[in-house]
C-alpha positions in Angstrom: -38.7 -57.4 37.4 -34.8 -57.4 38.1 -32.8 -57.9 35.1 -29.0 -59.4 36.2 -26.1 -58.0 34.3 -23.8 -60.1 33.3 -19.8 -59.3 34.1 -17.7 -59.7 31.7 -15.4 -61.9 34.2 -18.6 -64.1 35.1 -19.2 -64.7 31.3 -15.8 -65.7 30.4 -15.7 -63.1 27.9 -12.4 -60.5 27.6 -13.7 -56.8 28.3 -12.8 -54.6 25.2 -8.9 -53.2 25.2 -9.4 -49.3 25.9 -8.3 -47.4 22.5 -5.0 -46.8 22.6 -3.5 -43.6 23.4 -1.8 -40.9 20.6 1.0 -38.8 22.0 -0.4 -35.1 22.0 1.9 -33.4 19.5 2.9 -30.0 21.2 1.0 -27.0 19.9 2.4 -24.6 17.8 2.7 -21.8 20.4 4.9 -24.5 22.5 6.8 -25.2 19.7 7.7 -21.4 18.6 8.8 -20.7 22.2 10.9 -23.6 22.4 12.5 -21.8 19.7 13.1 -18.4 20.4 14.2 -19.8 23.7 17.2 -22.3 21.9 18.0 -19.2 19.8 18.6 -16.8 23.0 20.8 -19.6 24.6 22.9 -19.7 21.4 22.5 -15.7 21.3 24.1 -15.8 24.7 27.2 -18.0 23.7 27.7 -17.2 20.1 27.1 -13.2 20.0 29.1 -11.2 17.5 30.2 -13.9 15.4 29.9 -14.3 11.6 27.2 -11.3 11.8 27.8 -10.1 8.1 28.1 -6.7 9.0 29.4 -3.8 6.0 30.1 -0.3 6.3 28.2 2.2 4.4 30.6 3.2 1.9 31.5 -0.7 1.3 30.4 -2.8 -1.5 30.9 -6.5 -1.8 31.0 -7.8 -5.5 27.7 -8.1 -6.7 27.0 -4.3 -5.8 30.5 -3.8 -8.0 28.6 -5.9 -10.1 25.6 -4.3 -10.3 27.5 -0.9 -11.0 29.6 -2.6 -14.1 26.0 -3.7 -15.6 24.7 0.0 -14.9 27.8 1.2 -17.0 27.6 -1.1 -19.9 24.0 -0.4 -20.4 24.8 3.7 -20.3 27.6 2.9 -22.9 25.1 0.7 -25.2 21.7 2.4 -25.0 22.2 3.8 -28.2 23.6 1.1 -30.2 22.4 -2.1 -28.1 19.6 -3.2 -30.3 17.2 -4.3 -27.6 17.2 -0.3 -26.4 17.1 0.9 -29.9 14.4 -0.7 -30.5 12.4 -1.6 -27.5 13.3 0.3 -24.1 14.2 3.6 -25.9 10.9 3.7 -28.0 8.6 2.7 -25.2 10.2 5.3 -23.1 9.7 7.9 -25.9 5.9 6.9 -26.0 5.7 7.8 -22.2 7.5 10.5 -22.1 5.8 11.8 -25.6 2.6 11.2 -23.6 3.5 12.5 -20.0 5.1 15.7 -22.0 1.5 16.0 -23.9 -0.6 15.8 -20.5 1.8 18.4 -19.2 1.6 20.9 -21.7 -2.2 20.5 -21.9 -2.9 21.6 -17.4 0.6 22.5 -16.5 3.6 23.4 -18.5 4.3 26.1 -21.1 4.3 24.3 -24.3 4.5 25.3 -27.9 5.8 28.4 -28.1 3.2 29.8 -25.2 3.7 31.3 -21.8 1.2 29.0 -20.2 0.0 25.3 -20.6 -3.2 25.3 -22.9 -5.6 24.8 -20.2 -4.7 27.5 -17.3 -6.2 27.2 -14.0 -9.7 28.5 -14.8 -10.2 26.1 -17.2 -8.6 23.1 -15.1 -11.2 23.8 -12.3 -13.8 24.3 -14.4 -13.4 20.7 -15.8 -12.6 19.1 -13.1 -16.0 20.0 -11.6 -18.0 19.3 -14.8 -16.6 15.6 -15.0 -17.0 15.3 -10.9 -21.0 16.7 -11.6 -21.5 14.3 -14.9 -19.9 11.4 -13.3 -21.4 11.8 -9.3 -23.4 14.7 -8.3 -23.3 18.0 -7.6 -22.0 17.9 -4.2 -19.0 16.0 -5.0 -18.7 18.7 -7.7 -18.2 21.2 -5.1 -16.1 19.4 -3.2 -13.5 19.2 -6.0 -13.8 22.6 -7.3 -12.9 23.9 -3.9 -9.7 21.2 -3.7 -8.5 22.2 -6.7 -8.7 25.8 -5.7 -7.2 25.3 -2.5 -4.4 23.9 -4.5 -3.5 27.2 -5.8 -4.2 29.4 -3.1 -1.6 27.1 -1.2 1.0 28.4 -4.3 1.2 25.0 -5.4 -0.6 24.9 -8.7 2.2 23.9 -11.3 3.7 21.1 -8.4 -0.2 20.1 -8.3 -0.8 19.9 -12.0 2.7 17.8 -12.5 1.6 15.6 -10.3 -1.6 15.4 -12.0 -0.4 15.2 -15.2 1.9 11.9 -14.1 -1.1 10.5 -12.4 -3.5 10.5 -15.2 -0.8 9.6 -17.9 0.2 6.1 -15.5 -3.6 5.6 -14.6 -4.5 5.9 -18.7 -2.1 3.6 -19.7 -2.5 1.3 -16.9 -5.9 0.8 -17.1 -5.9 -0.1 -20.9 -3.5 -2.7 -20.2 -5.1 -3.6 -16.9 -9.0 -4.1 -18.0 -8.3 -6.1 -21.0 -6.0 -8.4 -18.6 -8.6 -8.6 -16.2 -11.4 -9.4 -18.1 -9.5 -12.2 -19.7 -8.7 -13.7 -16.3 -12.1 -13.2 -15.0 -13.2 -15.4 -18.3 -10.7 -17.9 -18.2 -9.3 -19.9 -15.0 -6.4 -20.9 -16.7 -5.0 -17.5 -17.0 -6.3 -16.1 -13.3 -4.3 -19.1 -12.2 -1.1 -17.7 -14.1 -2.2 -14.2 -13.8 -2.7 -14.4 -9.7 1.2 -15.2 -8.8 2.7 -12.3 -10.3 -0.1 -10.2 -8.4 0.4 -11.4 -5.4 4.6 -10.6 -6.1 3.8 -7.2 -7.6 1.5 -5.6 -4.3 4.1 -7.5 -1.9 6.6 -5.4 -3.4 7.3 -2.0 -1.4 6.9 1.5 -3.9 10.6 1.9 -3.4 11.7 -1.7 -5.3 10.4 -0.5 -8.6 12.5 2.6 -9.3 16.1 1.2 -9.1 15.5 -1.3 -11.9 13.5 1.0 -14.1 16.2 3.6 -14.2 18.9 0.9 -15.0 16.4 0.7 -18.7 14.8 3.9 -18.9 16.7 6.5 -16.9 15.4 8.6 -14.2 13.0 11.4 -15.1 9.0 11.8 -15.9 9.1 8.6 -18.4 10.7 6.2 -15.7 8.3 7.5 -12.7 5.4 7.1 -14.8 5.9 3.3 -15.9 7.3 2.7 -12.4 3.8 4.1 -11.5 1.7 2.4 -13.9 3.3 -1.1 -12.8 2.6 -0.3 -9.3 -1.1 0.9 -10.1 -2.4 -2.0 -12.5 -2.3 -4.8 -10.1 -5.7 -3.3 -8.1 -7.4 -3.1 -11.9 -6.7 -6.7 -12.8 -7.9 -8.6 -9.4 -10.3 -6.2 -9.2 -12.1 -6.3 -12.9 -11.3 -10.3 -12.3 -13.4 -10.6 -9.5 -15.9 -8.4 -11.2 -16.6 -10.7 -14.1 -16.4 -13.6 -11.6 -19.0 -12.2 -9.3 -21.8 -12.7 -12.1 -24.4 -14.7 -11.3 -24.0 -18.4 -12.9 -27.5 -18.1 -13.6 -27.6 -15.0 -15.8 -24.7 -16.2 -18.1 -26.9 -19.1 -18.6 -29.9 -17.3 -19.2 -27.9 -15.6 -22.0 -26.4 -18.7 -23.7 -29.8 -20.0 -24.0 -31.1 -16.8 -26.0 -28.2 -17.7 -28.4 -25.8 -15.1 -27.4 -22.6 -15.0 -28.8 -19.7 -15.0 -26.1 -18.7 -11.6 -27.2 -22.6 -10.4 -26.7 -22.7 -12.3 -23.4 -19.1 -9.6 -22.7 -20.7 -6.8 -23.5 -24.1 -7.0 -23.1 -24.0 -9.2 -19.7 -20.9 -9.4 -17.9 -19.1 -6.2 -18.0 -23.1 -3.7 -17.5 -23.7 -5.8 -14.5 -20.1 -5.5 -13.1 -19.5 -2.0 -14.1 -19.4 -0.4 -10.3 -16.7 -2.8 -9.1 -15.1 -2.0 -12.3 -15.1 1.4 -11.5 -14.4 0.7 -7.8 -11.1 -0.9 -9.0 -10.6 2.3 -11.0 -10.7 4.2 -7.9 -7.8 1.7 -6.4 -6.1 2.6 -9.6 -5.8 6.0 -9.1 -5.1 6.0 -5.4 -1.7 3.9 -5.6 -1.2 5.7 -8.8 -1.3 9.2 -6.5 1.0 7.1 -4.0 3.8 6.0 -6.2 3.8 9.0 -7.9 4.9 11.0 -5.0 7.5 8.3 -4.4 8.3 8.6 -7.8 9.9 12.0 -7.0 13.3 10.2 -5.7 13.7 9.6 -9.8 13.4 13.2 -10.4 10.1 13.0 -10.9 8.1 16.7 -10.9 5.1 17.7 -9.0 4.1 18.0 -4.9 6.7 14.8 -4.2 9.4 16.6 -5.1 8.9 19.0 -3.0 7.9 17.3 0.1 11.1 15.1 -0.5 13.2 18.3 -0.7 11.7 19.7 2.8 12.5 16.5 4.1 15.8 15.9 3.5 16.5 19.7 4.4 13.9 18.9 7.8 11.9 21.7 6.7 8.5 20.8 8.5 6.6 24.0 7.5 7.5 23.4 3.6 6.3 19.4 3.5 3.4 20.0 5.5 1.9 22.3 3.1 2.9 19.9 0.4 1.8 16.9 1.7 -1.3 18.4 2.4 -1.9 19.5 -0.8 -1.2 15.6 -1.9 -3.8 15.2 1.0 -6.2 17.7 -1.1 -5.6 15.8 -4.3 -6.2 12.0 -3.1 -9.5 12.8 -1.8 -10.8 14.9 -4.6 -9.9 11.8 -7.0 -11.0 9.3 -4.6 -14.3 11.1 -4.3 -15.1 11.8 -7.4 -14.6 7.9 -8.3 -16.1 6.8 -5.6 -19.5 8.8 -7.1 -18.8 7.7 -10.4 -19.0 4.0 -8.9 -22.4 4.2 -7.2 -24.1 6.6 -10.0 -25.6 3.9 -11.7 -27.7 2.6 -8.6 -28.1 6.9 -8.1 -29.6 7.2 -11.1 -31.9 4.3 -10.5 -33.0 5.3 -7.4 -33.5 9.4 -9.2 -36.8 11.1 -8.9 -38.4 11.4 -12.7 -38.2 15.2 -12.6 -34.4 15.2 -11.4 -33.6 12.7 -14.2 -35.5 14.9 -16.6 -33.6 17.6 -15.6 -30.2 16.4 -15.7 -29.5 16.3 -19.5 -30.3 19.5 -19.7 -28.1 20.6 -17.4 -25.3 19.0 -18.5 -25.5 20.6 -21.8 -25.4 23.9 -20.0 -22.8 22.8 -17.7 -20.9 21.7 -21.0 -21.1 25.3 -22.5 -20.0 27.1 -19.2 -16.8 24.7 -19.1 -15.9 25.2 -22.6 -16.5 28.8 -22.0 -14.0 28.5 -19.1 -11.5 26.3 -20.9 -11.3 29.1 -23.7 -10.9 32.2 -21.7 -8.1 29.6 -19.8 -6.2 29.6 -23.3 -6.8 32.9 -24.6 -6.3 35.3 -21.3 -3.0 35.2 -18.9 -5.1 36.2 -15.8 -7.7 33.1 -16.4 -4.1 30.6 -17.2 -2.1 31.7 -14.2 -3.7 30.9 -10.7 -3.6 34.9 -9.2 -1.7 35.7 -6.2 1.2 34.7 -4.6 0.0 32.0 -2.6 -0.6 33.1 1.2 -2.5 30.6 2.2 -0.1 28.3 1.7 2.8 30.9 3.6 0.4 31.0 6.5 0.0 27.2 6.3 4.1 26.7 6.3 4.9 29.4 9.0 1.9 27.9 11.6 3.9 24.1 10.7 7.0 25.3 11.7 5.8 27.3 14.7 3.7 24.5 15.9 7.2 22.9 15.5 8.6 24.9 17.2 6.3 24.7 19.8 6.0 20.4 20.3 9.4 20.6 20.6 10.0 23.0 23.1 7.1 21.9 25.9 6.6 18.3 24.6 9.9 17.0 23.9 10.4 15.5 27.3 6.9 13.3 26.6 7.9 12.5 23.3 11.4 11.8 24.0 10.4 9.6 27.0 8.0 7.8 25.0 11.0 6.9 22.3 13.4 6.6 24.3 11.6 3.9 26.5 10.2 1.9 23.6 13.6 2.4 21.9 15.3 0.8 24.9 13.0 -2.0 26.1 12.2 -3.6 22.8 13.9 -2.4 19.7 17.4 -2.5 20.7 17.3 -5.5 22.2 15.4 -7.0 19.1 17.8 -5.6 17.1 20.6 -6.6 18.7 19.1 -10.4 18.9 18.8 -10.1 15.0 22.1 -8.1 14.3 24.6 -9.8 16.6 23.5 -13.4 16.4 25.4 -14.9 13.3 23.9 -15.1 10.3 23.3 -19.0 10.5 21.3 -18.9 13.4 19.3 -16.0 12.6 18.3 -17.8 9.4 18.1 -21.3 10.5 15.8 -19.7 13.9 13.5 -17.8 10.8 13.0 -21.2 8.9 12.4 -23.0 11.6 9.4 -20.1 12.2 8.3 -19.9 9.2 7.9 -24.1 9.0 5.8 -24.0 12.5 3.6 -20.9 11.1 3.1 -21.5 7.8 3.9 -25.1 7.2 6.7 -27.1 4.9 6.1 -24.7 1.6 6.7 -21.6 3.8 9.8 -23.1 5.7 11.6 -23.8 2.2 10.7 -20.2 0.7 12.0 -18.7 3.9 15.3 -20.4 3.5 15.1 -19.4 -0.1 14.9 -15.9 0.4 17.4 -16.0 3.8 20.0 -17.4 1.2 19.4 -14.7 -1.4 19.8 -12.2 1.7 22.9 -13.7 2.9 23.8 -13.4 -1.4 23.0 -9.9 -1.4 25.6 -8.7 0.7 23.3 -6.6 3.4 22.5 -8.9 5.7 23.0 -6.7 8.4 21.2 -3.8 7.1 18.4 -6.5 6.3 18.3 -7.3 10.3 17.6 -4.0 10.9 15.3 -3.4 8.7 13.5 -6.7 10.0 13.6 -5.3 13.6 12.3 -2.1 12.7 9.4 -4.1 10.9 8.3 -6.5 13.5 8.3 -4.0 16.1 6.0 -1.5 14.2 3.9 -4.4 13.1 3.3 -5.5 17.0 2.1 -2.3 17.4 -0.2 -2.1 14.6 -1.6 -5.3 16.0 -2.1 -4.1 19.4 -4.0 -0.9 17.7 -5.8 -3.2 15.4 -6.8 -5.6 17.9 -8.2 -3.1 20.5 -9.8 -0.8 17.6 -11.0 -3.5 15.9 -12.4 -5.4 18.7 -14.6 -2.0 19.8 -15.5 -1.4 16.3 -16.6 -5.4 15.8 -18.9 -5.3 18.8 -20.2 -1.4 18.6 -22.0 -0.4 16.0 -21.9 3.5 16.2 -18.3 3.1 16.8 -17.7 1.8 13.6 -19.7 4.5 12.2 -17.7 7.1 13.8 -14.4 5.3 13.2 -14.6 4.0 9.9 -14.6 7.3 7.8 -11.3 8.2 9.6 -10.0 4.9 9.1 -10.9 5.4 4.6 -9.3 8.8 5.2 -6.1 7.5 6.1 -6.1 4.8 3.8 -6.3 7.7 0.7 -3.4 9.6 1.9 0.6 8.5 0.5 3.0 7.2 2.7 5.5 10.4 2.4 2.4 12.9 4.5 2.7 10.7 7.4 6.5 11.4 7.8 5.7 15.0 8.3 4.0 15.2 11.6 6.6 12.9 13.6 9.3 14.3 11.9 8.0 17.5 13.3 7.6 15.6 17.3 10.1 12.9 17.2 13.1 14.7 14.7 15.0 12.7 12.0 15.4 9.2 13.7 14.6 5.8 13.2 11.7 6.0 15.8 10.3 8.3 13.5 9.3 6.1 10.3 8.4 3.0 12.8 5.6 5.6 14.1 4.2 6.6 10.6 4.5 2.9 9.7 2.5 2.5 12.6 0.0 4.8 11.4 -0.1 4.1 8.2 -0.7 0.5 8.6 -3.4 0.7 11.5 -6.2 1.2 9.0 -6.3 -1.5 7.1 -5.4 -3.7 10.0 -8.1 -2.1 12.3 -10.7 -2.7 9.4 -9.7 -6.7 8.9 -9.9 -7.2 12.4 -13.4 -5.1 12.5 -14.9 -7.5 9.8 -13.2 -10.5 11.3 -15.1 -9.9 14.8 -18.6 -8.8 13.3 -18.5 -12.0 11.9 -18.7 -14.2 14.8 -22.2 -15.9 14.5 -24.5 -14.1 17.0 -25.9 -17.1 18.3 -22.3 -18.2 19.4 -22.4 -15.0 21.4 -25.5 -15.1 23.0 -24.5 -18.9 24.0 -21.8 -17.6 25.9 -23.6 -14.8 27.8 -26.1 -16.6 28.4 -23.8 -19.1 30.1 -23.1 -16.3 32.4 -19.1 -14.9 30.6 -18.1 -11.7 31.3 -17.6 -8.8 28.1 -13.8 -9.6 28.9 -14.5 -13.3 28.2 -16.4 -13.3 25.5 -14.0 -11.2 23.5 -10.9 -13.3 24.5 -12.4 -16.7 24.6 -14.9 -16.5 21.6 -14.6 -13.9 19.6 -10.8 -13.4 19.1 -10.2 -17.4 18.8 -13.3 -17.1 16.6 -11.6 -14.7 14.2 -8.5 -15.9 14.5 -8.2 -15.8 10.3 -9.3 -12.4 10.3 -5.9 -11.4 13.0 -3.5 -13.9 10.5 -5.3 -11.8 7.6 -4.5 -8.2 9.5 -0.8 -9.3 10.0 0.0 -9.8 6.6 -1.4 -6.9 5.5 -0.5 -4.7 8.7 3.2 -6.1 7.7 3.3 -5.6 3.8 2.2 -2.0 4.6 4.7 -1.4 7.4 7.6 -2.9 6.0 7.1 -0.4 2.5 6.4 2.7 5.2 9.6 2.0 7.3 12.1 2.3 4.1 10.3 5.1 3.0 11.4 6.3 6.1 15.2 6.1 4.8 14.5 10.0 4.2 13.9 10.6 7.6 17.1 8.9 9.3 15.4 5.1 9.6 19.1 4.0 8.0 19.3 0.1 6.9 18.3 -0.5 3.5 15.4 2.5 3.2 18.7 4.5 3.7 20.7 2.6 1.1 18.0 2.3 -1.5 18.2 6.3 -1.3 21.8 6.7 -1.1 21.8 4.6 -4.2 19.3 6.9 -6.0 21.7 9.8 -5.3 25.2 8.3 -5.2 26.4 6.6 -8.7 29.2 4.9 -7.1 26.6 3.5 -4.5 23.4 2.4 -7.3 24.7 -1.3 -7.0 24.2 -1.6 -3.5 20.8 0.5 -3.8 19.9 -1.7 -6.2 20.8 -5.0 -4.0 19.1 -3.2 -1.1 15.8 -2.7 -3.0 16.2 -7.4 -4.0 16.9 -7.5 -0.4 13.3 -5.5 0.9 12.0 -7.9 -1.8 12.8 -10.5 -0.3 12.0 -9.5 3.2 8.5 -9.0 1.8 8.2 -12.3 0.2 9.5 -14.1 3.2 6.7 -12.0 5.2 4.2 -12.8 3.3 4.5 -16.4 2.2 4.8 -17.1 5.8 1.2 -15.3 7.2 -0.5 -16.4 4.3 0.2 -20.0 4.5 -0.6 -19.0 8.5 -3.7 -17.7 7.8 -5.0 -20.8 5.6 -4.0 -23.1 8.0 -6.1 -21.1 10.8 -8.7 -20.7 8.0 -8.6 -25.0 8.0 
């Protein structure tokens, strides 16, 4: 049977109106090249105007300022009240406690020769706590650090270091815990709590000495709470997320058995989140390690000292062997925490004849340590580390003549590799962000930062480009910036190709991953040695080791990010017949794309703190001014401006790829 249709014309009926049509809003790519092109138009017809350029030995009046406050407080601190009684007694506390952790493993104290605990002794207990706390092969591994310390000559620079370490970790972590466990219980205070973290890991290591010495002078006392500041940040999110992490269910379970909320603490929350404690712990201790090298710009003592010394003098030989040592230290302590963290689920996991044994052997263990610890007090030869340090000669003179020897055969490669990503994209970048005037610069970066991150990212970025323009170095700020972008591009490329093969291989990211935690553990000053060594004192040289130093973390985000894709999504496209080169750049990449937002923001926090540190090293701009401040008095206020203004560059940095990478996320 034919049915007949029915027109709508035959019916008298109207046909429906189509919907009507939006106007496609331009993407955000569209929208960001539109304006980088307006701003190289302008560029073009504007260049060299009301650029906001200073000399090096000029200061505008807030760094006058800033030296008048500096004065004033050196005049008052002992009769201004609020340093009588407040700044001067919690700088005597630290320094009363760094002074007691010295005397104790590495200075003579007390009217001896040698610290009470000499070198015997020190090794000793550093490989009974690594045995008690992990096992037996992380034991080993930390009594052969610690001796490599001294056969490299370094063991008082090694215990100073030490010392500062431990007293900033000690203190941090009984403010830090406490804090974090309160947040963890209450959302009100991680809501309050969370702001001031985010501000305190954006800030580069270099930001937090300036201040501190304008309250507590430079020395031991300042380096250590400029350390513990920079250190407690990792406890509190970390012990936060610990508590957090509980199960719902088990809390639950215990309020029903009538436990009281401090029972439910201690008996629930903190035994079952114990390892991330002590995983945050290990975070702790590793950016305590960092800033304390840093540190040694304030005069702090120890291995920083003297790798800041053989920098500034471009003695290769003498900072490599010190920065290795550093190397030594950061992965004994990150070791040993790292055992201490999973020996819980070890000692579930233990054999009933190893556990049976264990006690016993720790009590025995105990005896030969305090054994050693005696003979370390009583006896010279067990307090002073024996001979004169050769290993570490040997270590210095092959530094210097493998020196010697990159720069004779490989400085054409190396030169041509600077001098041709020198030329094609940081000078012109800088001279984009140096030579436009400051108004377009500035209104081109909130424009960006709007686009990117949305409305609340465009009005922080003016923000912080008006407290730039303030701070009198907006100039040295555009350098800076350039230097930053381009190293972060390059950290992207390395992330994105590493972490791409890593994502999709399995026994890649077996291999690479170990290398990728290696790098992670070491400070930011080691990575200045070996390119100092190719490249020579330049600015190329600190945007290569913030290169380096940021890969890891970047690498590792975007890793995560592309393991993540759903299988099934891949399978879908190869069985739909995409190539390998498809799948990763039309799936998986778009796919991740919060992961690659994620990676920037990090890759550019960590960058933009490596490339002032590379002020030692001839990077100039604001790392350059922060340091001349540090040893100039007549130049602190502008150090001091310098170190707001790398504040602010971070800020700006970070607001803007965090808003990005929510919006991706959404």
């Amino acid at each position: 049977m034919t049915v007949a249709v029915e027109r709508p014309e035959e019916t008298g009926t109207d046909a429906p109106d189509p919907p009507p049509r939006t106007a496609r809003r331009p993407g955000r790519p569209l929208v960001v090249a539109a304006i980088l092109v307006l701003w190289l138009l302008l560029f073009a017809v504007l260049r060299g105007r009301h650029t906001l350029s200073l000399a090096a030995a000029d200061l505008t009046d807030l760094h006058r300022w800033f030296n008048d406050v500096n004065d004033s407080i050196g005049a008052d601190r002992n009769s201004n009240p609020l340093f009588l009684y407040f700044f001067n007694e919690i700088r005597l506390v630290i320094d009363t406690l760094v002074t007691f952790v010295q005397e104790l493993i590495s200075q003579p104290g007390a009217g001896r020769p040698v610290p009470q605990i000499g070198w015997l002794g020190v090794v000793g207990l550093t490989g009974y706590v690594s045995w008690a706390v992990g096992n037996w092969r992380v034991a080993l591994l930390a009594v052969a650090g610690f001796t490599f310390l001294g056969l490299q000559g370094l063991w008082q620079e090694s215990m100073d270091t030490l010392a500062l370490t431990l007293s900033a970790v000690l203190v941090a972590l009984l403010l830090a815990i406490p804090l974090g466990v309160w947040a963890g219980l209450s959302d009100r205070v991680h809501r309050i709590v969370t702001p001031f973290l985010d501000f305190m890991q954006t800030m580069p290591t270099f930001v937090y000495l300036a201040p501190l010495t304008l309250f507590f002078l430079i020395g031991p006392a300042s380096a250590t709470i400029a350390t513990l500041i920079y250190a407690a940040p990792p406890a509190i999110r970390i012990t936060a997320h610990a508590i957090r992490s509980v199960p719902t269910t088990t809390v639950e379970a215990a309020d029903s058995l009538g436990a009281t909320r401090r029972q439910t603490l201690t008996k629930v929350l903190l035994p079952m989140s114990a390892r991330t404690v002590v995983m945050g712990v290990n975070q702790t201790i590793m950016a305590a390690l960092a800033m304390v090298t840093v540190a040694a710009l304030i005069d702090a003592p120890g291995l920083g000292k003297t790798v800041v010394q053989a920098l500034q003098s471009l003695d290769v030989g003498t900072a490599f062997n010190a920065g290795l040592a550093i190397v030594v230290m950061a992965i004994v302590l990150d070791r040993v925490t790292t055992a201490a963290s999973a020996r819980q689920e070890a000692a579930r996991h233990a054999h009933g004849r190893t556990a049976a044994w264990r006690r016993p052997l720790l009590g025995a263990g105990a005896a030969v340590t305090a054994v050693l610890v005696y003979l370390s007090h009583t006896y010279v030869w067990a307090a002073e580390f024996p001979g004169e340090g050769g290993v570490g000669s040997a270590i210095s003179r092959g530094a210097d003549t493998v020196t010697t020897w990159a720069q004779d055969h490989l400085s054409g490669l190396t030169n041509a590799f600077r001098d041709a990503l020198t030329t094609g994209l940081l000078n012109p970048f800088q001279t984009l962000l140096t030579d436009s005037p400051w108004w377009l610069v500035g209104a081109a970066l909130v424009a960006l930062g709007a686009v990117l991150g949305g409305r609340r990212a465009g009005v922080t970025t003016a923000v912080c480009v008006g407290l730039l323009v303030g701070t009198g170095l907006w100039s040295d700020s555009m350098t800076t910036l350039a230097s930053t972008v381009v190293a972060t591009v390059l950290v992207m490329v390395l992330g994105i190709v590493l972490g791409v093969w890593m994502g999709r291989n399995a026994l890649v990211d077996r291999l690479l991953r170990p290398t990728l935690d290696a790098a992670q553990v070491m400070p930011p000053f080691v990575y200045l040695v070996p390119f100092l060594a190719l490249f020579g004192a330049t600015r190329f040289t600190a945007i290569v080791a913030a290169v380096v130093y940021a890969a890891p973390v970047a690498v590792k985000i975007v890793a995560d990010g592309v393991r993540n894709v759903p299988a099934a999504t891949v399978e879908a496209a190869t069985s739909a017949g995409c190539t390998t080169w498809q799948i990763v750049t039309k799936v998986q990449l778009p796919m991740a794309r919060s992961a690659l937002t994620l990676a920037t923001n990090q890759g550019l926090i960590y960058v933009l703190s490596m490339v002032v540190v590379g002020g030692l090293v001839g990077a100039g701009a604001l790392g350059y001014d922060v340091v001349a401040g540090f040893s100039q008095g007549q130049l602190y206020g502008k150090g001091l401006a310098a170190g707001l203004a790398i504040v602010l560059l971070g800020v700006m940095f970070d607001r803007i790829t965090q808003a990005a990478a929510r919006r991706t996320s959404a």
